[in-house]
C-alpha positions in Angstrom: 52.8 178.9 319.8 51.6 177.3 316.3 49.9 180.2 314.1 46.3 178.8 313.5 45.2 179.0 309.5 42.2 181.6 309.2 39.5 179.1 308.0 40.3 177.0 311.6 39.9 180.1 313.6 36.6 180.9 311.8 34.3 178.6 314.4 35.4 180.6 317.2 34.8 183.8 315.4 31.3 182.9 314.6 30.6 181.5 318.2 32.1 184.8 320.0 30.4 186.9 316.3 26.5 185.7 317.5 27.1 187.2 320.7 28.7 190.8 319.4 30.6 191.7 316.5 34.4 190.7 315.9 37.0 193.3 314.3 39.5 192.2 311.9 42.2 193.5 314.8 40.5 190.6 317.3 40.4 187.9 314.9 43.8 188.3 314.1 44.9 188.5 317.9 42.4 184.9 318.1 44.3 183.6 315.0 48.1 184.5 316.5 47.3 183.5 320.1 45.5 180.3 319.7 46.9 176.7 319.6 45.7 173.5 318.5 44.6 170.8 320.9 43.4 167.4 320.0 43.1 164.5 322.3 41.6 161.5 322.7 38.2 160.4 324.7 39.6 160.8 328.8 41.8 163.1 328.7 41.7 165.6 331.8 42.7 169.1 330.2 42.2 170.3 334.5 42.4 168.6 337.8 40.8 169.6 340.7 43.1 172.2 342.9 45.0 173.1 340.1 44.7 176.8 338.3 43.1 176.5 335.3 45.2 178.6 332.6 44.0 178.2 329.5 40.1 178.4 327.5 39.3 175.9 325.5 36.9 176.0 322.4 35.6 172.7 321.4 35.6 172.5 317.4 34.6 169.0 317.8 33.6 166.6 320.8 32.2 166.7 324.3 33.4 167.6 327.6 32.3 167.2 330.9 33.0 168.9 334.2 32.9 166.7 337.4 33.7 166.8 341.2 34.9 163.6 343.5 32.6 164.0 346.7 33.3 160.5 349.1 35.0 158.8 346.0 31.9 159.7 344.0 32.1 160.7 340.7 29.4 163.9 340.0 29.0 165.3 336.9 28.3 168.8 337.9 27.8 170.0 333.6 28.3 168.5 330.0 28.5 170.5 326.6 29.6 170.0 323.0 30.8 171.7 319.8 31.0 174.7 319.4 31.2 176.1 323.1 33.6 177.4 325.6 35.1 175.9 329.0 37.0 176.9 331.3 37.2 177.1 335.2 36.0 180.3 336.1 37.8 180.6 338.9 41.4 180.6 337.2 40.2 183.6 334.9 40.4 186.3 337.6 41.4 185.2 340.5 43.6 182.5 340.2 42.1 180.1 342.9 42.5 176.6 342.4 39.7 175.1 340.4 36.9 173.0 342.4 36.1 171.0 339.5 38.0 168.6 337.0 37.0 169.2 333.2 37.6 165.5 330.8 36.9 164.9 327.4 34.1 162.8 326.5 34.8 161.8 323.1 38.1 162.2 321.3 38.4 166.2 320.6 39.3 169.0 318.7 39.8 171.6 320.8 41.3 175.5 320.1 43.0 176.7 323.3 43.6 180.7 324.3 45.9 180.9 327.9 44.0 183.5 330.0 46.8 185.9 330.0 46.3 185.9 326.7 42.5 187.0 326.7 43.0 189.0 329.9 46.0 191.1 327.4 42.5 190.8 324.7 40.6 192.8 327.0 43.2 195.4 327.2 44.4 195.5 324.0 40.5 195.7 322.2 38.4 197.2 324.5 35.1 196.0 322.3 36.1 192.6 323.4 35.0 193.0 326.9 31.3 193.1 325.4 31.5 189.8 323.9 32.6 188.8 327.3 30.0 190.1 329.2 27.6 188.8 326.8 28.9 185.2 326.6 29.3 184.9 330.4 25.7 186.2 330.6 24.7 183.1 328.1 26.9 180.9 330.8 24.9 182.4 333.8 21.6 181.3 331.9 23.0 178.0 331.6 23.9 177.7 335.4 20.4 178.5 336.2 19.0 176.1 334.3 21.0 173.4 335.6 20.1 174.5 339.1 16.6 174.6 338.1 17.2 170.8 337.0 18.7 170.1 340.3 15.5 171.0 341.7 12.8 169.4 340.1 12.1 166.2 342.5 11.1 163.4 339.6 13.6 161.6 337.7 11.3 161.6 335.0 11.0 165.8 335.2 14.7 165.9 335.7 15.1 163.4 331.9 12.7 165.3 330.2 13.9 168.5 331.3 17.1 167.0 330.0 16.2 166.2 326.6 14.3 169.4 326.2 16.9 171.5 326.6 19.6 169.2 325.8 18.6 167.4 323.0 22.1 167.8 321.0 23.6 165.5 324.2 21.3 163.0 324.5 22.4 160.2 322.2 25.7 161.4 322.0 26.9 161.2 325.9 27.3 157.8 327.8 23.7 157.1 330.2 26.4 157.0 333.5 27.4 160.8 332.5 23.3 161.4 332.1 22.6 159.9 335.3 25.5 161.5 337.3 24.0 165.3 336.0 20.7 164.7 336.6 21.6 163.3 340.4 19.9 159.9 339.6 21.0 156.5 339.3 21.4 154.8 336.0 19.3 152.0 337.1 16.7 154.7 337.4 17.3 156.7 334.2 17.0 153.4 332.3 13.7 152.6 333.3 12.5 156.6 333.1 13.6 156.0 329.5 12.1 152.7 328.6 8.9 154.0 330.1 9.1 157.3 328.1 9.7 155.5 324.7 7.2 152.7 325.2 
């Protein structure tokens, strides 16, 4: 695995660094184990009813997660630089994933296998508090999309949106918008014409 240069590693340390402190001992662990991944607008980096075996750390781009449901495409989440994906499934128990996770844009991505982080855990035991912490952050974020799945206007639903999303809004395509916020992109069009007029 390609060593990654200490000024490309630094991102991640200050992502996983706001939630609890990193020791020189993890962020040379980060720096030995992690790999470079760039790829272009598309790419699936998992497909449905596979195990997911990697993290991904998105330097640069977006990335969405998305079910089929009847030959529908359902974006079920969207996020952008600077964050973390990953099925959650794969991490402990090694199920087969339920969603597929593709690259919106052309990205930058570091990548950590989750043996690798599990052998973090065990090897730095201060690392399991960033974890707890950042999958706290990612249980906030779940409820707030489930939140958005319940409001019952599609003009709630877009403003919601923007307020707490407002890094994605003009940066993902309206059909991804749409698909998250469980409305048509006929609809969201004319919720956002109305809004800006």
């Amino acid at each position: 695995m390609p060593f990654v240069a200490p000024a490309d590693i630094m991102p991640l340390v200050q992502t996983l660094s706001f939630f609890y402190p990193q020791s020189e001992k993890v962020v040379a662990y980060l720096q030995q184990h992690a790999s470079h991944l760039r790829c272009k607008r598309g790419t699936l980096l998992l497909r449905a009813g596979m195990v997911c075996e990697h993290i991904y750390f998105i330097r640069k781009g977006t990335v969405r997660g998305f079910i089929i449901d009847g030959g529908k495409d359902i974006t079920s989440w969207i996020t952008a630089d600077g964050e973390m994906v990953t099925s959650i499934s794969g991490l402990d128990m090694q199920t087969p994933a339920v969603e597929n996770i593709e690259t919106l844009e052309d990205c930058e991505l570091l990548v950590l296998t989750t043996h690798a982080v599990n052998d973090l855990y065990q090897l730095h035991p201060e690392f399991n508090i960033t974890a707890r912490k950042l999958l706290q952050q990612y249980y906030r974020d779940a409820e707030k999309r489930a939140y958005l799945s319940r409001l019952s206007s599609a003009e709630q639903k877009y403003l919601y949106f923007v307020q707490h999303y407002p890094h994605l809004s003009n940066r993902v395509p309206l059909k991804y918008i749409a698909s998250f916020l469980g409305i048509t992109i006929e609809t969201l069009s004319r919720v956002r014409k109305k809004l800006a007029s």
